[in-house]
N, C-alpha and C positions, 0 to 999 in steps of 0.2 A: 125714836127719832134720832136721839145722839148715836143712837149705834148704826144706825143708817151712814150718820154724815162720818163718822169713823171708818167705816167699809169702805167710801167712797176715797176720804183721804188715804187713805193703805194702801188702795187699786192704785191711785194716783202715783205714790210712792213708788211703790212697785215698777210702774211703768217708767218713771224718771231714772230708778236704777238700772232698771234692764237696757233704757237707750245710752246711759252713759256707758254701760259692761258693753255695749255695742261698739261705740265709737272706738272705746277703748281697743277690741277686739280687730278692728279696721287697722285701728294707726298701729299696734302691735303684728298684723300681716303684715302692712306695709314695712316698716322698718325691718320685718323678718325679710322680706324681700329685697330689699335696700342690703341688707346683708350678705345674703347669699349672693346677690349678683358680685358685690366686692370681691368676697372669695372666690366667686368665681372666677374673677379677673386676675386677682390672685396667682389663683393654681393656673391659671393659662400664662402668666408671665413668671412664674418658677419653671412651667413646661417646657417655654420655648429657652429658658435662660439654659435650662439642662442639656436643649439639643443642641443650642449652640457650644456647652463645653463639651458634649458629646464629640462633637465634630472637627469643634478645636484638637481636642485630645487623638480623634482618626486622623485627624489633616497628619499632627506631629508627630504620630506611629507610624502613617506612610509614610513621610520626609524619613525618618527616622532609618525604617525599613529599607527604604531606597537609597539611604548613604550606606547603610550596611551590607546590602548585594552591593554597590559599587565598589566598597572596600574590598569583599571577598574576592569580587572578582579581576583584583587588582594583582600587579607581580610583582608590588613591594612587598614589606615584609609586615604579616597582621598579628597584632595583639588582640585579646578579648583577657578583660578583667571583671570576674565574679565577685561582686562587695560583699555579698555572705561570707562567700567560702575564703574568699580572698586569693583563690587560683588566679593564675592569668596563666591561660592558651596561647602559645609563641607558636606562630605557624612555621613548618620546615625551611621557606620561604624565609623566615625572619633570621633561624638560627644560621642557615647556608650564607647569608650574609655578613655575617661575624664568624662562617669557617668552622661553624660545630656542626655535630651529625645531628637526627630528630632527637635523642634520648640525652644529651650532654649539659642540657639548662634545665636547671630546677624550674618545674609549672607553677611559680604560687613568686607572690607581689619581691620577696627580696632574691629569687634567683633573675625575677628581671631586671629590679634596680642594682644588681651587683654588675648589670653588663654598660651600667650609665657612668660615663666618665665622674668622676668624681666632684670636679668641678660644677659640675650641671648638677649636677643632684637636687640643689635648694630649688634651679631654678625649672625643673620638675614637677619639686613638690607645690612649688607655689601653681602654676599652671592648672596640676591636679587641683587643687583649693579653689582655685576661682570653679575651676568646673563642677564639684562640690562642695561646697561652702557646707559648714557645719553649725554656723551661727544665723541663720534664716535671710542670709543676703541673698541679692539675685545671684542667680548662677549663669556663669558662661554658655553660650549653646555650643560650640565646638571647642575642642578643646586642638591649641596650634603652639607648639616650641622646636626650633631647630638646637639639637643638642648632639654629641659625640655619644657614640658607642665603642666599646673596647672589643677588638676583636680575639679571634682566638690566639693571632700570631704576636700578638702586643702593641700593631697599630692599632689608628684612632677610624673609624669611620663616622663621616656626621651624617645626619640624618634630621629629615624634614618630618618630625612627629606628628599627625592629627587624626586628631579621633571624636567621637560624641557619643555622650553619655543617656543610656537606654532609661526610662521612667514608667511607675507602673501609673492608673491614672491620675492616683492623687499625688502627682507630680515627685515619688520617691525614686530615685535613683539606685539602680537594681545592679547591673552592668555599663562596663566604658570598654567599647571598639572603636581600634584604632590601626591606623597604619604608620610602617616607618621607609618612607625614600630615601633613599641614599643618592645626598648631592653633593660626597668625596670630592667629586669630579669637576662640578662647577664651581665649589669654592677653589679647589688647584686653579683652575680656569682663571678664575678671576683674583687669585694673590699673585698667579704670574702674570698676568694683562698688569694689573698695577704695577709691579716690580720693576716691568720692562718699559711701560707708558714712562715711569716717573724720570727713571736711568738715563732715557735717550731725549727727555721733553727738551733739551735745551742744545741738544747735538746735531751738528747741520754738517754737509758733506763728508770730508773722509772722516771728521769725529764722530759720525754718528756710530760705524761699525766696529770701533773697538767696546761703545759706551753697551751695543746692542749685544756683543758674544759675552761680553763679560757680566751685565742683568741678567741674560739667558740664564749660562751658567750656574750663576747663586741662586736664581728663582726654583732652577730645575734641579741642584743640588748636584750639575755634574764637574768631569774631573779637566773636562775639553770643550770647547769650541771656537768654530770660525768661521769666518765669510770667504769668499772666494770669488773670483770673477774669471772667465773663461778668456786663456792668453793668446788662444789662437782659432781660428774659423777655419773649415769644421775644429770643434773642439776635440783636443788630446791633451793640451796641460790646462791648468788652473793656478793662478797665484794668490797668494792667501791678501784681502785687505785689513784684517786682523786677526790675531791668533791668542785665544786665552787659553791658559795650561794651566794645572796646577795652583790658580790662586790666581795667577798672576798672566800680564801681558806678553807674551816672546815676538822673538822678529818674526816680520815676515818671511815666504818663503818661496816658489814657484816647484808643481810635481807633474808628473805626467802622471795621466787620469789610468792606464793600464794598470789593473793589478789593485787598484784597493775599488771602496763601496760607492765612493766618489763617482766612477763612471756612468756606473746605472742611473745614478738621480741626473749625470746633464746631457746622458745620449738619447736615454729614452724622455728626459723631460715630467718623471716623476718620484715621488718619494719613496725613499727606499731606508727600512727599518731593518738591524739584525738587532735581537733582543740580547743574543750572548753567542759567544762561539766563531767571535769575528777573527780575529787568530789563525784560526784553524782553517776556514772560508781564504782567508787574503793575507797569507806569510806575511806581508809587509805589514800588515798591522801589528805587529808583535807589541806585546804588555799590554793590548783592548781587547776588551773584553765584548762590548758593543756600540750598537752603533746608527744613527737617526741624522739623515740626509734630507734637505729639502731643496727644490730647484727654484731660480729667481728669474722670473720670465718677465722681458718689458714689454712695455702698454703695446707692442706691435706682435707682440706674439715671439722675439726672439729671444732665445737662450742668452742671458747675460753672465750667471756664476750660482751658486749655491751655499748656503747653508747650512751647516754639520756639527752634529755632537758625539762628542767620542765620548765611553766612559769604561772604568778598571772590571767593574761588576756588571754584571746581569743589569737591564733593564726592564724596569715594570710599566705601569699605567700611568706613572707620574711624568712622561714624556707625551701622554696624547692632551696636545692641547692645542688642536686643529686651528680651529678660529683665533688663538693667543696668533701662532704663525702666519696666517692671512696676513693679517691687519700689516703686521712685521716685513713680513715679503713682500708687500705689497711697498711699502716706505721703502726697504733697502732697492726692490729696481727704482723708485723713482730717482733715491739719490746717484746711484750708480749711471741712469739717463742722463741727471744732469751735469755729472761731472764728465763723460763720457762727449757731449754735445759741448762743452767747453771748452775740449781736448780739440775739437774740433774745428771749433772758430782759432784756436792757434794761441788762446788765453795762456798765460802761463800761471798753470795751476802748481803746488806744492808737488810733487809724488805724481804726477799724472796719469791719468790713467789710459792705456791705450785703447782703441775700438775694439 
């Protein structure tokens, strides 16, 4: 009999363990499930976080790419610097703009920094730096400094630098392309626009044309200038309303327009350049060398006098400065109108001017 009721509690036992290892068995799926789905979730938001730096990373290797053909295809002058190797690529394009042949510039980082004015060098280097940072700072995306270049002849040319720096995905920096414009031309531009704006801001009728030849002059570095107004209709002479020479102011003068560069710029009404060899062209010029003429036309369309620079030497590029002389010609017919219309009403003007 006890061993009866023993068999019974055993079975019993038995059965109360196997349904706990059950339950057990349940809430252990479950939580295995509960698990897996996490990871699951998981690896689907590391997925999508990858495609998005995927993408990020293509977006800013086409941007990349796409600054790079615009550079090449550019007809300034292109830099490509290798951080390994430490080459930098000067395109022919870059060296013909400092006056060297393709072979004349050492390819590698100190034959190009030997062509950076000296003065600029730091602020180069600093530029570079932001655009590579060495110490884990954010970095620059383009890299932008206007600096002087030394040319082969021992001027200066400046130059509008920018470039951007190539990354492989894990954002290391491999290569920096870049380009250099040359804006020589608009800084001239704009030290003589200042030169001459500041000279004349305060100059009203006949002051304004001595204060005007004589800014020109120093801005433009030459040995002559003057204004002129036409003495007679149809025009054959011209009288000078100021004359700057040598440094300094000289008297006025009256010339007959036959025979020098004078006539071209007020018969036909436009400017007329000899870059050198004026001499030789117009006997009468004797000791000039060259020579840049411009006509002063009033609001009505008629010939009133002109503007001329003489100089000992050869003239270069440092005379075009087109839009400097607008603005200029434009001011000297006004005032030449209004003293001209003063003459008129019978005013008595200083020096008058005749119609």
């Amino acid at each position: 009999m006890a061993i009866a009721i023993g068999l019974v509690l055993l079975a019993g036992l038995a059965a109360w363990v196997l349904h706990l290892e059950g339950r057990r068995r349940v809430e252990w799926s479950e939580r295995l499930a509960r698990l897996e789905q996490r990871v699951s979730q998981q690896r689907s938001a590391i997925e999508q976080a990858e495609a998005a730096r995927a993408a990020a990373e293509a977006a800013l290797r086409a941007s990349e790419e796409r600054y790079t053909a615009a550079l090449r295809g550019s007809q300034d002058g292109m830099w490509d610097w290798d951080l390994a190797s430490g080459r930098v690529e000067l395109s022919p394009r870059w060296k013909s703009m400092l006056g060297f042949d393709a072979d004349e510039v050492p390819g590698d980082l100190q034959g190009w920094r030997s062509r950076v004015h000296p003065d600029d060098r730091a602020a180069l280097d600093a530029a570079l730096a932001r655009l590579l940072p060495a110490d884990g700072a954010p970095a620059d995306t383009r890299f932008d400094c206007e600096l002087r270049l030394l040319h082969k002849d021992g001027s200066v040319r400046w130059v509008l630098s920018r470039g951007v720096a190539l990354r492989r995905a894990g954002g290391t920096p491999y290569r920096v392309i870049g380009q250099d414009t040359d804006v020589t031309q608009l800084r001239r531009v704009s030290q003589v626009l200042q030169a001459v704006a500041d000279g004349t801001a305060g100059a009203v009728g006949e002051a304004f044309f001595p204060a005007m030849v004589r800014h020109f002059a120093r801005a433009l570095g030459l040995d002559c200038a003057f204004v002129a107004e036409c003495a007679d209709h149809p025009p054959t002479r011209v009288r000078t309303l100021a004359y700057w020479v040598d440094g300094t102011l000289a008297d006025n003068f009256e010339f007959a327009l036959a025979g020098t560069p004078c006539e071209t710029v007020i018969r036909e009404e436009r400017a007329t350049l000899h870059r050198s060899g004026l001499a030789q062209a117009f006997p009468r010029e004797a000791g000039w060398e060259s020579y840049l003429g411009l006509p002063i036309i009033a609001s009505d369309g008629r010939m009133l006098g002109h503007l001329a620079f003489r100089h000992r030497a050869p003239l270069g590029d440092e005379v075009m400065v087109e839009s400097v002389y607008r603005i200029f010609l434009a001011r000297a017919a006004a005032e030449l109108e209004r003293l001209q219309a003063l003459a008129r009403l019978g005013e008595k003007v200083p020096g008058a001017l005749a119609s």
